[in-house]
N, C-alpha and C positions, 0 to 999 in steps of 0.2 A: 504494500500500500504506500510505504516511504516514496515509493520507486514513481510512484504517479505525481506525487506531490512535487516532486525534482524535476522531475523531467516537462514538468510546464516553466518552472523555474529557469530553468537553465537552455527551453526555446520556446522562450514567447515571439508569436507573430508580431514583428512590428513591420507596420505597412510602411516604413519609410529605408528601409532596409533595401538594397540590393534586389535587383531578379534571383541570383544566384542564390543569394542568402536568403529568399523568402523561400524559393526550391527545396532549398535542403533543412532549413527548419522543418520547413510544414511536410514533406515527407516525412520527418523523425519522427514528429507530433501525431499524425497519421499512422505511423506504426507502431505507437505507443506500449500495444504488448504484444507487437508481435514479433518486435526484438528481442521479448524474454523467451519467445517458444524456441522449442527444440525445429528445426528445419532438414536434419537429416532424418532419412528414411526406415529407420530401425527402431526400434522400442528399447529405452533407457529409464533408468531410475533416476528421479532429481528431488532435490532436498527440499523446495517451496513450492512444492503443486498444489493447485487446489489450495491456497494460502488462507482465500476468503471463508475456509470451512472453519478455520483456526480462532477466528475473532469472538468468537460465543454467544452467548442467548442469551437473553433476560440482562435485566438489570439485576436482578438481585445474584444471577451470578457471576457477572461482569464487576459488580461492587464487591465482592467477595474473591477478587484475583482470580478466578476462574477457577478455585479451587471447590467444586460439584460433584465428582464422580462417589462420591459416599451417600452425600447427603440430597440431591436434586429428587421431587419425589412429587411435581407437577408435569403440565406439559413438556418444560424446558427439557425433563429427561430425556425424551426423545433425541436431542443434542447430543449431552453430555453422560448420559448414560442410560439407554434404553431400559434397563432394569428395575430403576428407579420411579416408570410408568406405572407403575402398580400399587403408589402413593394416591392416586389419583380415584379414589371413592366415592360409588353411587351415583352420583351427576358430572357429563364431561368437566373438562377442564380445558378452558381457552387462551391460548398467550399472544399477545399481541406485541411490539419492539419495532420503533424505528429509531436510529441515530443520521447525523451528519458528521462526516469525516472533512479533517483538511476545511475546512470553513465550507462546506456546504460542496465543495466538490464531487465528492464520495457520498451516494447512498446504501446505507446498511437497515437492510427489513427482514424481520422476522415474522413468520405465523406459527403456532402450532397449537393441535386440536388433538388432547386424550379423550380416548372413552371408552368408558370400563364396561365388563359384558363380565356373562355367566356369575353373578351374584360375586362381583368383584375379585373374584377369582383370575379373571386376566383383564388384558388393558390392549388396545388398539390406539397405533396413535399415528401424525401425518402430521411433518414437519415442511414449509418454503422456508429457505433462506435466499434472497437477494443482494449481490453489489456491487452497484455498481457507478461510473463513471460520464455523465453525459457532454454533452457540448465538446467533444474535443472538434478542431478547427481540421478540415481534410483538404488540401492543398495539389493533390497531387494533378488536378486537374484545372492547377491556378494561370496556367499560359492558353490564351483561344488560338484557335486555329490559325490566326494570320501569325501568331509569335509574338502578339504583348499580351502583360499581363493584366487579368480581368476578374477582379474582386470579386464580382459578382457567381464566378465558380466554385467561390470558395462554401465547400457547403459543413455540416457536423456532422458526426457519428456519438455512437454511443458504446462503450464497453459494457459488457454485462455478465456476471457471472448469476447462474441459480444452481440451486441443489436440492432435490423434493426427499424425504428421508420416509418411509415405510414402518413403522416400528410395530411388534408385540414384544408383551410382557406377561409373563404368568408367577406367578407365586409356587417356589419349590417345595419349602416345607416352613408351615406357619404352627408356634407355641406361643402362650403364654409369655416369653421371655425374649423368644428369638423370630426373627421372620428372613425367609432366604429364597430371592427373586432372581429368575434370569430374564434380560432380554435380548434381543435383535432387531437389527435396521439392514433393508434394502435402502440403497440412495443412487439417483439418479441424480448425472450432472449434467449440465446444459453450459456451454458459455459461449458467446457470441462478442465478436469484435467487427462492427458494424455490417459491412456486406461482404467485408474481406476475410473473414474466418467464424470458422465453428467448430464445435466440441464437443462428443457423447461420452458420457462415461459411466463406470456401476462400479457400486464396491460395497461391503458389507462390515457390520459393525456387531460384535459381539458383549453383553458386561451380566455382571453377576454384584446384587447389592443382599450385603447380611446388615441386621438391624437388630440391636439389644434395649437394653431398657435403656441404656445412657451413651453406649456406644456404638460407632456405624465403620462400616468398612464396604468398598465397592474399588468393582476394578474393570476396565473396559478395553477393549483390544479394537481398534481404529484400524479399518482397511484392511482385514485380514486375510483375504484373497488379493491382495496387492490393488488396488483401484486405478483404473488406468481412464487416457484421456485420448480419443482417436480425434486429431484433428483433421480438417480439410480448408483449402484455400480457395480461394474465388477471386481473378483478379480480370479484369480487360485489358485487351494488347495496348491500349493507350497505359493503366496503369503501369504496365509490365516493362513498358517501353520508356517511362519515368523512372521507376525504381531501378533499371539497368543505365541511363546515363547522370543518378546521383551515390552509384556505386552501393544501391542498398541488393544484399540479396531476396531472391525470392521465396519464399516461404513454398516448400512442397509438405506434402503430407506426411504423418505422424503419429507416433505414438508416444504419451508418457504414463510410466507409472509412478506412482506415490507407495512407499513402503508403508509395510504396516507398523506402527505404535502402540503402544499401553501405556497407560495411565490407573496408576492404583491409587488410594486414596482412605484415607481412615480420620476419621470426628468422633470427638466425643463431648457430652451434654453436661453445663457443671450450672448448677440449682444456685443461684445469687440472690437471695431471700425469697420469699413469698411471693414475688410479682415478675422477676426477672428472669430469664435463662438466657444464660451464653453459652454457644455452639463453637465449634473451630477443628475448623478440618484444614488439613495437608494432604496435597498431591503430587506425586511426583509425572513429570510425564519421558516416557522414555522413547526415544528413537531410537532407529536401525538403519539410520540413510547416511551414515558417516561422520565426520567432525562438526558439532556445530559449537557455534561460542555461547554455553551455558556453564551451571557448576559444575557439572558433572560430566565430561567429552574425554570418547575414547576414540581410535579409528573407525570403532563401528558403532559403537554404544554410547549417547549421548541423553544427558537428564539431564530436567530443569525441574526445580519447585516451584510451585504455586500454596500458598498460603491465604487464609480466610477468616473471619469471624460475623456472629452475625449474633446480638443483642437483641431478646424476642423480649416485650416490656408488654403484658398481660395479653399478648396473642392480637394486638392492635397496633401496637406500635415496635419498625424492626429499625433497629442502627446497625450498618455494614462496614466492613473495611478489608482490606487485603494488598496481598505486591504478590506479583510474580515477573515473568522476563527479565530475571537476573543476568548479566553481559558484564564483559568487560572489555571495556575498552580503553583508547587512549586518553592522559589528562588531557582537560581544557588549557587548563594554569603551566602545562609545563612547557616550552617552550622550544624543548631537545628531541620532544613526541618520543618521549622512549617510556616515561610513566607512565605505566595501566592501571586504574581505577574500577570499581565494581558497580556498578548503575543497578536500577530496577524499575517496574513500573507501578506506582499506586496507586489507589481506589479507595474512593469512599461512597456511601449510599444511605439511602434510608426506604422504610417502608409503610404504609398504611393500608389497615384492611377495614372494610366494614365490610358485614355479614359477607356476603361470597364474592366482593368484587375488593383486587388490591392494587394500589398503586405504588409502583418500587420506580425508584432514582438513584441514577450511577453517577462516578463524575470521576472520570478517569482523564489520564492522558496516554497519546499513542507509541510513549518511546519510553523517557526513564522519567525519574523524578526532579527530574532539570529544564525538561524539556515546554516549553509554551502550550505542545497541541493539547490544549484542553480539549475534549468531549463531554455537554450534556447525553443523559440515554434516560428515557423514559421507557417504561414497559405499561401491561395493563394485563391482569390475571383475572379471570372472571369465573367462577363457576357456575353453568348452565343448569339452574337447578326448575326442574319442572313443576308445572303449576298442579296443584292437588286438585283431584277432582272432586268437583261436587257432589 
């Protein structure tokens, strides 16, 4: 998502510019990701696919550093751990979530719809995620036929990634003391880069959530059959014949996979008098796609924590906070660029419920705890509850 916010940055259209220079901007601008795809003809593994799956649901677990796979136990489970769908009792359960990225550049939308069957015994659920990019400036068609340039062709596209997610949940073995839930997600990807590319994909998602009187453990395995992305390109000999004299190559057909991940995660529940409970889960999320810069990176084997808290004040009112995307990178202050420091990213939120409908607030930002891009994120939890008959 960094990568979009830069790269307007660094070629903005300015109409006073050069032929040349307006060329080869608005080309760039125009290929805006489809300089991140893979272009050769064979199926590879890459460390940021499907990135926009990554960013989360809800407010309340976006305010909570994304730290959910224990404790998620509405709709959002369908996300962050299908297992957790089976919290969702007697009346569906509706989640609603739009944010703005980058000042309004970036849109990120959620839906997702639980509902419970066979006397709660299991849970059916149907997650969209959206996000996407609008108004980029498409140039490639900025010279008219005589050979001046003609503003007027200058038209937009749109980026757009979606992902529809499939989920059941059923209840393994329910006590008294203990409750032990499996679920599963089919997801289906979709992404589209205006008329110039497209993208099918399928991949599956596995988790299992145990649940004690005070304590919670769950664990979820992401993309387990490896979820791959078949793209295709679409261009006209006019395009093809631009991108060949500003020396961009042409994007041929493709395949990418995404490895599979686990995320395990354990909460537990501590009683703060008579009105109060504080919850607080850790998560670890582990990858298999090679080095990445977290705490925890091997050649193959890479973890990050995610940590969370969430202040339930008589079941009306919730206080959130969390960090996770622990990095390190280089100092600001040092001046030799040899200092590396440890960054992270924070979250705060709140929550309000009256009788079956809740409203949660996140206020994060998209990078570390230094960083400007604040995000508002509102959500809305609803339970469908049916009218009694006369």
């Amino acid at each position: 998502m960094t990568s979009i916010n830069t790269f307007k940055e660094e070629y903005p259209l300015d109409l006073h510019s050069t032929p040349n220079e307006i060329m080869r901007k608005g080309t760039k601008i125009s290929l805006l990701l489809l300089l991140l795809l893979p272009v050769t003809g064979f199926s590879q593994f890459r460390k940021y696919t499907n990135e926009f799956l990554n960013i989360g649901a809800g407010a309340r677990g976006l305010a909570m550093g994304s730290a959910q796979v224990a404790s998620a136990n509405d709709a959002t489970a369908g996300y962050w751990n299908p297992a957790g769908l089976v919290g969702v009792k007697n009346n569906p359960n509706l989640n609603l979530m739009h944010a703005d990225y980058f000042a309004g550049i970036a849109k990120y939308d959620f839906a997702a719809l639980a509902i419970p069957v066979q006397d709660n015994k299991r849970t059916l659920g149907i997650s969209v995620l959206r996000f996407a990019v609008d108004d980029i400036p498409n140039t490639l068609n900025l010279f008219g036929s005589d050979g001046n340039i003609d503003y007027g062709n200058i038209k937009t596209f749109a980026v757009a990634d979606w992902a529809f997610l499939l989920s059941f949940a059923q209840n393994i073995k329910t006590t008294e003391n203990k409750n032990i839930s499996f679920g599963a997600n089919a997801k289906v990807i979709y992404r589209k880069v205006g008329s110039f590319a497209t993208a099918w994909g399928f991949g599956l998602d596995a988790g299992i959530q145990m649940h004690g009187k005070k304590g919670h453990f769950g664990i979820v395995a992401k993309d387990i059959t490896t979820t791959f992305n078949a793209w295709s390109f679409k261009f006209t000999d006019r395009e093809k014949e631009v991108l060949f004299l500003t020396d961009n190559e042409i994007p041929v057909k493709s395949t990418e996979l995404t490895a599979p991940r686990v995320i395990i995660g354990g909460g537990y529940n501590f009683k703060l008098g008579n009105a109060v409970t504080l919850m607080a889960e850790a998560n670890l999320d582990v990858t298999f796609d090679g080095k990445r810069n977290t705490v925890l990176s091997g050649n193959t084997v890479s973890v990050d924590p995610r940590l969370g808290l969430e202040a339930n004040i008589k079941d009306v009112f919730f206080v959130r906070g969390g960090i996770n995307n622990f990095q390190k990178v280089l100092d600001d202050t040092d001046s030799l660029n040899q200092k590396k420091v440890w960054i992270y990213q924070p979250s705060i939120g709140a929550g309000f419920k009256i009788k079956n409908v809740m409203i949660d607030y996140a206020f994060t930002n998209l990078a570390n705890q230094s960083s400007p891009l604040y995000t508002h994120i509102f959500s809305l939890r609803v339970n469908l509850v049916k009218k009694e008959e006369e």
